[in-house]
N, C-alpha and C positions, 0 to 999 in steps of 0.2 A: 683582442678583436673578436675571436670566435667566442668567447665567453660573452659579449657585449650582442653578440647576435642572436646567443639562446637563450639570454634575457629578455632581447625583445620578441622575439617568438611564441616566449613563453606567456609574456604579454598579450600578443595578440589571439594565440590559444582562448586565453582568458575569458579573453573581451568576445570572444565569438561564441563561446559557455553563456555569458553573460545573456547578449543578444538572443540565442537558441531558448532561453528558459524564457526569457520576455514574450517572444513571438507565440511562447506556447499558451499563453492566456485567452488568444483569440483564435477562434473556431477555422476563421479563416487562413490565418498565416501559422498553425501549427506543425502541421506537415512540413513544412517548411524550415520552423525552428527547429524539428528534431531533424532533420539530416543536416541542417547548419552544425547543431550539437555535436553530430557524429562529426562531420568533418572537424570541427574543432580537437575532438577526443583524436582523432588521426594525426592531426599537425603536431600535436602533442605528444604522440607514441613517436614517433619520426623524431622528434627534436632532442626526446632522453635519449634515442638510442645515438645520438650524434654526439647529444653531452657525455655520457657514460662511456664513449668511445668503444661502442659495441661493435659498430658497422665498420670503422675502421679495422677491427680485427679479424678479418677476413670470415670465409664461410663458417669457420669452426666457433667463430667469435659466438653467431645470431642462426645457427641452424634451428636451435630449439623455440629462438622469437618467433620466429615464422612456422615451423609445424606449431607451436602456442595460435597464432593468429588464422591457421588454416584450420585448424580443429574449431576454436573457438567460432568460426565464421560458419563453416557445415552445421554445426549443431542448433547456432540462432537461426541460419536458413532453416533448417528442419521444424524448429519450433513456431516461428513464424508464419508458416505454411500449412502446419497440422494443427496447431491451437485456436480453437472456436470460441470466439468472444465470452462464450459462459465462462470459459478456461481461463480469463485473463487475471481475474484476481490472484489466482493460484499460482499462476506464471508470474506474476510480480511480487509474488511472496517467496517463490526462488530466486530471483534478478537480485532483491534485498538478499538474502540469506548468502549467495554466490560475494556479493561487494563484500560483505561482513568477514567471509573465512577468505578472500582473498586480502582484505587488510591485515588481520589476524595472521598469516602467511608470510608478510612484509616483514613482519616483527620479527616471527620466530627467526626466519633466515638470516635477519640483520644482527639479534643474538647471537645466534649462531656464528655468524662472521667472526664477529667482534672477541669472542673464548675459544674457538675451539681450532685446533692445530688444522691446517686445511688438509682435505683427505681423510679425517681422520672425527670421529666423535670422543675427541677425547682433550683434556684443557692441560697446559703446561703445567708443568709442577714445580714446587718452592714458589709461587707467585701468589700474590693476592688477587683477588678476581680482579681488581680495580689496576693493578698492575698487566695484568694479561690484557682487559681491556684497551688500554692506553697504548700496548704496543702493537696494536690491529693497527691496521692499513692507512684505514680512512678515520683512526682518533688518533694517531701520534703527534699532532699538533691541539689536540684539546686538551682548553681545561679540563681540571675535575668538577665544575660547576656545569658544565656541557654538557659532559658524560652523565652526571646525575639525571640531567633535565632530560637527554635522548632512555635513559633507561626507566624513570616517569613513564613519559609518553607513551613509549615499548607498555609499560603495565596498565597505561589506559588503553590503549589500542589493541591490546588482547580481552579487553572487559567488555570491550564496547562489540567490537567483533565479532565475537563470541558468542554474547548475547543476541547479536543481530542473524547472527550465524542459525544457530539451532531454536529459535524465536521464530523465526523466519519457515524452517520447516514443520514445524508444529503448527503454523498459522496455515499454511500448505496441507499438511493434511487433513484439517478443517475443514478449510476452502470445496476442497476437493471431495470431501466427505468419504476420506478413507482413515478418517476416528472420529468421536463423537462433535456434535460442534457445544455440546454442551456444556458449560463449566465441567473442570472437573476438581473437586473439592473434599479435604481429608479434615481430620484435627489436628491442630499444631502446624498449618500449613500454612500461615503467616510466617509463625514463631520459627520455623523451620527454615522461610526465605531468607529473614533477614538474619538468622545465625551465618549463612551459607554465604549470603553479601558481605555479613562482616570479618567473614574466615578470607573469603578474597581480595578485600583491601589492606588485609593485614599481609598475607601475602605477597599483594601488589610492591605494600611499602618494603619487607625484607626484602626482596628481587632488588626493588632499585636502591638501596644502601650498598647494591654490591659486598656481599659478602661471602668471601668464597666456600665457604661450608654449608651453607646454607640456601644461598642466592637462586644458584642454578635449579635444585629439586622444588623450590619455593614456585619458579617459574613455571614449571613445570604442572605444580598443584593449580597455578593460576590461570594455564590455558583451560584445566578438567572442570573446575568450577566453573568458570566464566561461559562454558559449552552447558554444564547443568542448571546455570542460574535463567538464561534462556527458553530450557524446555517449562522448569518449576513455573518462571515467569507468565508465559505465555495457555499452558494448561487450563488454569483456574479463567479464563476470559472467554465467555458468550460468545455463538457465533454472529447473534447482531453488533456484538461490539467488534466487528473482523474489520470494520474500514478504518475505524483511529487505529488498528492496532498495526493495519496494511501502512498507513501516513505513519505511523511512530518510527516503527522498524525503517521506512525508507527514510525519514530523519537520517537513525541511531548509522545507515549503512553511509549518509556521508560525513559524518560525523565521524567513524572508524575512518575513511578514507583520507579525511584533510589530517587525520592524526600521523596517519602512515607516511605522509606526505614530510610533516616536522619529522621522521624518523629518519629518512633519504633525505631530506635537504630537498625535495621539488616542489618549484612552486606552483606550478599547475592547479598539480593536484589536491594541496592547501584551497587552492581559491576553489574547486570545483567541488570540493568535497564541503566548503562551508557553503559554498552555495545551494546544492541538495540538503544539506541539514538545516538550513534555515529554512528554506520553504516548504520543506518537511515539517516542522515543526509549526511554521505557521497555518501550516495547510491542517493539521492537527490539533490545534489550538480553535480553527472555523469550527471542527469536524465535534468536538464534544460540545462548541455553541451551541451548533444546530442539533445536539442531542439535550441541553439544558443538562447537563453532567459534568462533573468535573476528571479530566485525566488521571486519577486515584481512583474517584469512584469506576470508570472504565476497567483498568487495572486490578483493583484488590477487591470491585462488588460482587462479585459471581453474579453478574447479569443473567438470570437464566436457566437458574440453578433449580430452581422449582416453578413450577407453571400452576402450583394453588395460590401462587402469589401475585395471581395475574386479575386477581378482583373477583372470584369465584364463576361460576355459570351465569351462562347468558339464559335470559327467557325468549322465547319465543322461537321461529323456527328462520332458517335461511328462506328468503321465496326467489325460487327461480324464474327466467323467463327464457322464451326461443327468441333466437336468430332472429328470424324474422318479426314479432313485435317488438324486438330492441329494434331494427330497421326504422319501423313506422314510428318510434317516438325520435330519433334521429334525426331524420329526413325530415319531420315538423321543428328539429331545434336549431334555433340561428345562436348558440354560443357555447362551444365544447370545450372541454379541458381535458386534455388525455396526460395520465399522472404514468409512468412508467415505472417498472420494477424490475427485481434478480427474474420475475416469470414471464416476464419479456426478453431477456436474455436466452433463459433454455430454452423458449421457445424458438429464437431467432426469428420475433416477429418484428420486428423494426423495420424491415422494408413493408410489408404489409399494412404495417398503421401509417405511414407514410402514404402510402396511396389513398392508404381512409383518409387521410385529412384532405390531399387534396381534392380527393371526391366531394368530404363534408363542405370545402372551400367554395368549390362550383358551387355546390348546391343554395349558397345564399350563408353559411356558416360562418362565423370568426373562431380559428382554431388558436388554441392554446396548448404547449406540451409542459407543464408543470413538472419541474424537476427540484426534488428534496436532497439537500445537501449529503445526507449519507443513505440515498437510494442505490441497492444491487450490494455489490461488495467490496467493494474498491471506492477513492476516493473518484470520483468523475464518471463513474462506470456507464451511466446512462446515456453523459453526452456523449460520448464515444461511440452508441450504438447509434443515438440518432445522428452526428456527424454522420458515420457509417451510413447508413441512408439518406443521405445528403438533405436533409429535414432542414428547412431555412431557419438559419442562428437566429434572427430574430421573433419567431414563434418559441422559440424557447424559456418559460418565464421561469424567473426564482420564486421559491413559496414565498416570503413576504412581500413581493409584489402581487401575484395572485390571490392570496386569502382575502384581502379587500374587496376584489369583485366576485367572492364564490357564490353568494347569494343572487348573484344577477344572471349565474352560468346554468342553463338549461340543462345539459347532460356534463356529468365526469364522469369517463370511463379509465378504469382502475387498473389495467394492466401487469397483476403479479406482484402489486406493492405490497405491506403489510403492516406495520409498525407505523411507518410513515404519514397513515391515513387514519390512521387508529381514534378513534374522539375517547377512549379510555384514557389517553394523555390530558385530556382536557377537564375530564368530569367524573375519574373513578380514582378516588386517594390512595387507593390498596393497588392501584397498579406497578411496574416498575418502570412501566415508562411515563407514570403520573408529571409533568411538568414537563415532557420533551414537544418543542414546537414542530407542529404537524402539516400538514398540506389539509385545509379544512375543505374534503369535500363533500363530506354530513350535511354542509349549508348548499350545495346545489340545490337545483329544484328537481333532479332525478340521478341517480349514479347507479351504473350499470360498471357491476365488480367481474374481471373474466380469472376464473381459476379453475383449475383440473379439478378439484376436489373441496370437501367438507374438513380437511385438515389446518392444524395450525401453521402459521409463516416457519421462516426459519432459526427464529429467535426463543417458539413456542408458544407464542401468543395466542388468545381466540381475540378474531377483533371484532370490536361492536358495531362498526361500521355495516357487517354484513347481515347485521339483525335489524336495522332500522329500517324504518315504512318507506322511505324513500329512496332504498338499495335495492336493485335487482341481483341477481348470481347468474351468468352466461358460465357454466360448466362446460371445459373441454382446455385441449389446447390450444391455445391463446391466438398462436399462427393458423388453424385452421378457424377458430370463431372469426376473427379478423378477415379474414380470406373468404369465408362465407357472407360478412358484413357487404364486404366491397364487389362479391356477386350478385348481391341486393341491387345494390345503388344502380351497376352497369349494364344491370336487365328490368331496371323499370320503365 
């Protein structure tokens, strides 16, 4: 009977994951879906500790679940509260990294269980590992085709972990830009990966043949690789390539977790952790469409690596304009497209352009906010900021809806984008981002670009966009040019 009730629980857990990921597609019921999410994730923590018969076992059983869930709770309140939208990429390149060495974590301890004398780090002796094994707790009734399968898994679930683990912080210091975001690129640094990949499936396989001379130190070499095969991985990869590689890793972190899940026997966590690895992957598979790149070339291209291979010098000079004549060709346009970028984020100008539009709105304007699939740093980064400023979902267009009417759009204004706008994707072969589809607003009939400076995006690029006759350049920060736009409008 109680085993029949934490299966169905564990069901309904589920189905509430399910539901939570669904809601999250629409702007409107997202919030929504993620604290459905969470509550689900709770019914869930509450149901193992009832299966495992934790709670039963008085205070001494679950003192450490709860300092775990009271630590763990201060710290995302903290984070939550002190991290500034710019910071989100980087903050979800540790949430990934965190899942990855807490599945990793699963393994090792269930190892652990399964060899080693309790109390003690040390394995019986006269036994075959495969014998020691077998007479653990929770395998005395398994086969040895079980046993095989769960020490498998153990060796994927340290590879994947691992990888997602220290990937994950590399893509974090990136992010954050405390190391280069630049490829970073040696000789013999292909040749170098995949000797180092194929040292740890060789590994992986002696671990799980169980053999006891061997087995345990094998495992052991399997966690160290599997943490360096992540940094190696992740190093050599452009900071424009940072959103597939944000979508990869949160793949690979549920993909670690449903693994962890076959190691415990929970099905929860199975169904939750295929669920984020699938839509992680599919979200990843959009994410290099809309770059016209394939997930290799993301990976092993060093995107970035040299910026003389960005189609050489541009002619001609940048021309700027003031504040106030970007106003007056404005206030004359009845059809705007505001393209948003990472320089709308540090500037935390999204509420401000928000009110520019509905200024532009009154004024007689049809507003458009043009969002490019791997705009900012993060997979979605953008709608999250305009959500954030409650910007109406349905102003929201996708670039291949918009590039069909950019020739009819009066002004695009560029807010911090950079790649994304680039017509060097369009019409310069020596570029590297030659063939990625763009947000075409070259075809407007005015674009007025706002950036702090004369320098290249964050990828390295110069983009040509900022040379053409029909580009303006509004220098400064993004939230005060914006903010001065809309003291235009409400003092004419």
């Amino acid at each position: 009977m109680k085993e029949s009730i934490i299966q169905i629980a564990y069901i309904i857990s589920a189905g509430i994951f399910i539901m939570g990921i669904k809601m999250l597609g629409s702007a409107a019921s997202a919030r929504k879906g993620n604290l459905l999410s969470a509550f689900g994730m709770l019914l869930a923590v509450v149901v193992t500790l009832f299966d495992r018969g934790i709670i039963q076992g008085g205070w001494e059983g679950y003192t450490y679940i709860f300092a775990g869930i009271l630590l763990g709770s201060a710290i995302g309140v903290v984070i939550a509260k002190r991290v500034q939208m710019t910071g989100m990429p980087e903050m979800v390149a540790l949430l990934n990294g965190f899942g990855g060495f807490a599945s990793l974590l699963v393994a090792w301890a269930e190892f652990a269980k399964m060899v080693y004398i309790p109390g003690s780090m040390t394995m019986e002796s006269g036994k075959s590992l495969m014998d020691i094994i077998r007479s653990a707790g929770d395998q005395v009734n398994m086969s040895t085709g079980q046993i095989y399968f769960i020490l498998s898994v153990s060796a994927l679930t340290i590879i994947v972990g691992g990888v997602t683990f220290t990937g994950s912080m590399v893509a974090y210091l990136k992010l954050s830009g405390k190391m280069s975001g630049k490829p970073i690129l040696f000789g013999g640094q292909k040749a170098l990966n995949v000797g180092i990949m194929a040292l740890s499936i060789l590994s992986g396989v002696v671990f799980a043949l169980a053999l006891k001379d061997i087995s345990t130190p094998a495992f052991y070499l399997l966690i160290g690789l599997s943490l360096l095969i992540g940094v190696l991985g992740v190093i050599p990869i452009g900071g424009g390539d940072m959103p597939v590689v944000i979508s990869l890793l949160n793949s690979l972190s549920g993909v670690a977790a449903s693994l962890a899940g076959f190691i415990i026997g929970n099905t929860v966590l199975i169904v939750a952790g295929c669920l984020v690895g699938a839509s992680g992957v599919i979200l990843t598979i959009i994410m290099c469409k809309a770059m016209n790149r394939t997930l290799g070339n993301v990976l092993f291209g060093g995107f970035g690596a040299t910026v003389a291979s960005s189609g050489g010098e541009e002619q001609g000079e940048m021309k700027a304009v003031s504040v106030e004549d970007a106003y007056y060709v404005l206030e004359a346009a009845r059809s705007v497209v505001i393209v948003p970028g990472y320089g709308m984020a540090v500037a935390q100008a999204q509420h401000a352009v928000k009110e520019l539009g509905e200024l532009l709105e009154n004024n007689g304007a049809e507003i458009r906010y043009a969002i490019h699939p791997v705009a900012g740093r993060m997979p979605g980064h953008m709608n999250v900021l305009l959500a954030e400023a409650d910007v109406p979902y349905e102003q929201l267009v996708e670039m291949d809806n918009v590039n069909p009417i950019m020739p009819t759009v009066d002004v695009a204004i560029v807010i911090g984008a950079n790649d994304v706008v680039n017509p060097a994707a369009i019409s310069d072969k020596s570029s590297p981002i030659y063939g990625m589809p763009i947000i075409n607003v070259h075809e407007a009939k005015t674009v007025f670009a706002l950036k702090r400076g004369k320098g290249t995006g964050f990828s390295g690029l110069e983009n040509k966009l900022f040379f053409m006759p029909n580009t303006r350049m509004i220098y400064g920060d993004a939230k005060t040019t914006v903010t001065e736009l809309v003291s235009q409008f409400k003092g004419k």
